[in-house]
C-alpha positions in Angstrom: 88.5 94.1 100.0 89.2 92.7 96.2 92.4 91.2 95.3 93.1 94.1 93.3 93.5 95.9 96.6 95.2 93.2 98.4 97.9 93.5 95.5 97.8 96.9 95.6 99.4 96.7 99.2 102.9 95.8 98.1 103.4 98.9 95.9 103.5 100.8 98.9 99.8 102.1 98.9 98.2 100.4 102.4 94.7 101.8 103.5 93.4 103.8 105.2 96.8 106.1 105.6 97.2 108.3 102.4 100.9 108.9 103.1 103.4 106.7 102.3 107.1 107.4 103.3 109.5 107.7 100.3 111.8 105.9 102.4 109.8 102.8 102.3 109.4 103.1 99.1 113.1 102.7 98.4 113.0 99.8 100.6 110.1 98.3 99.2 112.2 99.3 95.6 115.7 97.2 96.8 113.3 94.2 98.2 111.8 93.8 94.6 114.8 94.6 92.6 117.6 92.9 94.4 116.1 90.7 96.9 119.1 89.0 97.5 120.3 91.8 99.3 118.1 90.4 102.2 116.6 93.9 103.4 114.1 93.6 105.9 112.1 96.1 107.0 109.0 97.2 109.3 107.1 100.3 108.5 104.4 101.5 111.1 102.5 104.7 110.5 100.2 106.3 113.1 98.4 109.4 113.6 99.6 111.5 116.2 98.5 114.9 117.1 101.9 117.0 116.2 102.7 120.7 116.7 98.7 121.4 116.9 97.7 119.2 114.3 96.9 115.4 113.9 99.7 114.5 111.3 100.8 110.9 109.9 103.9 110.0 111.3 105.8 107.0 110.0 108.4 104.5 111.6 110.6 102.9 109.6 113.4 100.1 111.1 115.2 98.9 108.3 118.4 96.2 108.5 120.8 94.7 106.1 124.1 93.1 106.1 125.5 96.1 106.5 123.0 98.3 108.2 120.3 98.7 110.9 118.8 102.2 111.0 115.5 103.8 112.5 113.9 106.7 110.3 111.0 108.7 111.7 108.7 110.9 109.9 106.1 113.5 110.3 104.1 113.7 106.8 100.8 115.8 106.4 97.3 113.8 106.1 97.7 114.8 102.3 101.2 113.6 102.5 103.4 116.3 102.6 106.7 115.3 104.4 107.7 117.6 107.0 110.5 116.6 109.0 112.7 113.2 108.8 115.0 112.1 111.7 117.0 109.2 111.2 119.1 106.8 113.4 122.2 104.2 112.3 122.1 101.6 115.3 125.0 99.7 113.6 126.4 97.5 116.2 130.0 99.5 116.1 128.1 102.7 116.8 127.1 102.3 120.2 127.1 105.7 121.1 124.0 106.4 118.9 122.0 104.0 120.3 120.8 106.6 122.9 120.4 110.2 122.3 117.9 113.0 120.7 116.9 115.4 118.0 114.9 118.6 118.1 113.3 120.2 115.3 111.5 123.2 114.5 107.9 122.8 112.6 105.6 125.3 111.7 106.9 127.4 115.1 106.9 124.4 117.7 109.5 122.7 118.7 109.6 118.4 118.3 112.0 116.3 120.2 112.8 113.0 119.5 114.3 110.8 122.3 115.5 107.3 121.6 117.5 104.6 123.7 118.3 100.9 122.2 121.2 99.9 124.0 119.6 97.3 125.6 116.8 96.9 122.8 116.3 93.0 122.4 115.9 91.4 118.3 114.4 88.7 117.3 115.3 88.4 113.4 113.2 91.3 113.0 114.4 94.6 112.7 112.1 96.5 115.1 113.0 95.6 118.7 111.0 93.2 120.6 111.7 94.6 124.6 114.0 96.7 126.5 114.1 99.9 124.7 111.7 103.4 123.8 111.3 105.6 121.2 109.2 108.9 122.1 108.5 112.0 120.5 107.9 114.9 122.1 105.3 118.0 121.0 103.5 121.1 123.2 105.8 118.9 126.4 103.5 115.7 125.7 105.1 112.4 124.7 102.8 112.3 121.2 103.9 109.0 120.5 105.7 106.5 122.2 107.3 103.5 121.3 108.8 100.2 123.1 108.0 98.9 126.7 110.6 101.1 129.0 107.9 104.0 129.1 108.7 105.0 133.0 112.1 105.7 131.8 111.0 107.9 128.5 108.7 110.2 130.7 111.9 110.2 133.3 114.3 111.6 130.6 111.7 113.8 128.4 110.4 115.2 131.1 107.1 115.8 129.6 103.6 114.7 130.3 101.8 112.1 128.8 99.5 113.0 126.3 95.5 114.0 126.5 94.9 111.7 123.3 97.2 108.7 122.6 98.3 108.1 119.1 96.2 106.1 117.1 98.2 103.2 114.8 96.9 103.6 111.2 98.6 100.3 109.6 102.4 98.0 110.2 103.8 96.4 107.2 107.2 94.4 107.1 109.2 92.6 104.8 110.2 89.1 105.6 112.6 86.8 104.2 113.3 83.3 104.8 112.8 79.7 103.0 109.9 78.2 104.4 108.2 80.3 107.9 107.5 83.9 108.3 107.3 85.1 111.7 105.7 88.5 113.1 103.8 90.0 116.0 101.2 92.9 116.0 98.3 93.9 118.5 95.1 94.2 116.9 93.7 95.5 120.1 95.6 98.3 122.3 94.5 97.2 125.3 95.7 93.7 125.2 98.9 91.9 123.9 100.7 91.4 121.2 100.0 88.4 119.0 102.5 86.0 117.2 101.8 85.0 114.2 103.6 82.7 112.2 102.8 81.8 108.5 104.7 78.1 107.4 104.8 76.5 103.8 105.1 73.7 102.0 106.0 74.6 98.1 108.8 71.8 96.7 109.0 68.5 96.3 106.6 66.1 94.9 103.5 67.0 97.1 100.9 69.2 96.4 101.9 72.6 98.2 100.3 73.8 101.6 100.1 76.4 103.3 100.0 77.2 107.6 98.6 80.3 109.0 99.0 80.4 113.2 98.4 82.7 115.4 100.1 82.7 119.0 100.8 79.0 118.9 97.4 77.7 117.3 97.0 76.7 113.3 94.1 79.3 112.2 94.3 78.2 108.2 95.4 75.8 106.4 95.1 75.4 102.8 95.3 72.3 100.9 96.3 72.3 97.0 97.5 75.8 97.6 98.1 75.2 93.1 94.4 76.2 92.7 93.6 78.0 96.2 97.1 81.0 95.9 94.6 83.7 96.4 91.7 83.7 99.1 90.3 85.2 102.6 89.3 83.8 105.6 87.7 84.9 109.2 89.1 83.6 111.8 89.5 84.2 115.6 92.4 85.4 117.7 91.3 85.0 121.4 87.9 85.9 120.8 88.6 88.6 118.6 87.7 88.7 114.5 90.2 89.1 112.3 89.9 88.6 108.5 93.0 86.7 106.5 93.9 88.1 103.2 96.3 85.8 101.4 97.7 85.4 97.7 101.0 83.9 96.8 101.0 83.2 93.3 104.7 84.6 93.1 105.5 81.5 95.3 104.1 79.1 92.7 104.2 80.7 89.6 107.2 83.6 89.3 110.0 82.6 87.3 113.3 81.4 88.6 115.3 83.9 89.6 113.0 86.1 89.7 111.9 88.0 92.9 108.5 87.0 94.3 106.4 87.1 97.8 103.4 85.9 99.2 101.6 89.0 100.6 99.2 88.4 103.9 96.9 91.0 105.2 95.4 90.8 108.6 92.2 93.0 109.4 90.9 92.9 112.9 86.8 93.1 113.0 84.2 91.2 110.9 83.6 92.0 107.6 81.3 94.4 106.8 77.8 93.6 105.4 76.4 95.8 102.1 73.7 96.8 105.2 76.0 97.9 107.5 77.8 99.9 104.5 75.3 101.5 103.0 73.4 102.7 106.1 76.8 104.2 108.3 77.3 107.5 108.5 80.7 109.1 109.8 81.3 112.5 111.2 83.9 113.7 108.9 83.8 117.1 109.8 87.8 118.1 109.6 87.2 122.1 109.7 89.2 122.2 112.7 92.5 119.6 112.6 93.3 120.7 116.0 91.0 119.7 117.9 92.3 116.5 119.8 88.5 114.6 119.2 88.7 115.7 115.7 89.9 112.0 114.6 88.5 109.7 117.6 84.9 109.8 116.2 86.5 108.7 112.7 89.2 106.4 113.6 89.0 103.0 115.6 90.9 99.9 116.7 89.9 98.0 113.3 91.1 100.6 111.1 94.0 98.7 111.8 95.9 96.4 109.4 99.0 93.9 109.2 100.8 93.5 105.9 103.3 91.3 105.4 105.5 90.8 102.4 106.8 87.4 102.4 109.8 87.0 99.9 111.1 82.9 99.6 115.2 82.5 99.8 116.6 79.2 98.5 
């Protein structure tokens, strides 16, 4: 991946998902335009198979000041959206913190079933524990969010589903002076890592930079002046995952102005020119409903973390 690319991740265009939500896009727009407004935000998209077909569908949790919401939505693999459900958790609005919304798309009927009222936060925006998020398709839970799952297959009463839904990428926007904190799995089957990214920009000393994940400093970059952009492999309990950094905003953007650092985390080695040039992939999409359609073109380390780092004085 060039830095071109890497850049190319905060305009709202991750890989390998073609869709991207107009809603983070607006968020995206308020972080970059008024980033004083401190609106953080954590966008994950997966592929779910929906009403017959394997569709993109996107999770947006979004807080401010004066708002916390949760906006869902089913987009097409072209990008199409189809359907948008949103949710205002705003603490004097208890009420909405449990409840559910059906649809109608393309002749099936989607439910969405949601209860945070005892979701636990972190600074983030997206819950931590305590809480689910499911939605419902054909009487399968499609997708399924948050830890209480015995309870969302208790309310929803539907079965769980012959294919689980296959995260795509998460990217969030985080704000504080001098560490950025965040969490994401790079493997389903095991648990989620913490990952913590701390630096060192004023004062008379040549400016650092800290990358550590669950605990355990992974990077760390010395004269960070000449080194702003640069990759690194490195290993997250025995598991490969390539670092993608560049924060020239954080050095070089001028005051006042509204800059981040943006981090990409890739689980998985990096491909060799041998390895790329002599894979094949079945990419035989005649039939989008077939529930194997995607699993021989999608794996664990199609997955990627972006985080948007913006510095507050």
């Amino acid at each position: 991946m060039s830095f071109q690319s890497l850049r190319a991740l905060s305009m709202g265009t991750p890989p390998p998902s073609p869709s991207t939500d107009a809603s983070e896009k607006v968020t995206d727009d308020l972080a970059v335009n008024g980033g004083k407004a401190l609106q953080s935000t954590v966008t994950s998209v997966y592929h779910a198979h929906v009403a017959g077909y394997w569709r993109n569908v996107t999770v947006l949790w979004c807080k401010n000041l004066m708002n916390h919401s949760l906006t869902l939505t089913i987009n097409s693999l072209e990008g199409e959206t189809y359907h948008t459900v949103k949710v205002d958790l705003k603490p004097w609005l208890f009420w909405s913190k449990k409840g559910s919304k059906s649809f109608w798309l393309e002749g099936c009927q989607i439910d969405v079933f949601w209860d945070l009222r005892s979701a636990k936060f972190s600074g983030s925006p997206e819950p931590g524990s305590d809480y689910y998020v499911a939605l419902v398709s054909d009487e399968e839970v499609v997708l399924l969010l948050g830890d209480y799952k015995k309870k969302a297959f208790k309310r929803t009463k539907a079965r769980p589903a012959l294919v689980d839904a296959i995260p795509l990428w998460k990217k969030e926007n985080v704000f504080a002076k001098k560490s950025f904190s965040t969490r994401a799995k790079f493997d389903e089957k095991k648990s989620e890592h913490d990952i913590v990214v701390d630096s060192s920009t004023g004062g008379t000393k040549d400016p650092e930079m800290w990358i550590s994940i669950d605990g355990i400093v992974v990077i760390h970059v010395k004269n960070l002046q000449w080194k702003f952009r640069g990759n690194q492999t490195v290993m997250a309990n025995t598991q490969p995952v390539q670092v993608f950094w560049d924060v020239h905003d954080w050095l070089f953007c001028a005051p006042g102005a509204a800059g981040h650092g943006l981090f990409l985390f890739k689980p998985g080695a990096p491909e060799v020119e041998e390895d790329k040039e002599g894979s094949t992939t079945n990419s035989d999409t005649s039939d989008c409903s077939r529930y194997f359609s995607t699993k021989s073109t999608s794996s664990a380390s199609d997955f990627c973390l972006i985080l948007q780092a913006w510095k507050v004085e």
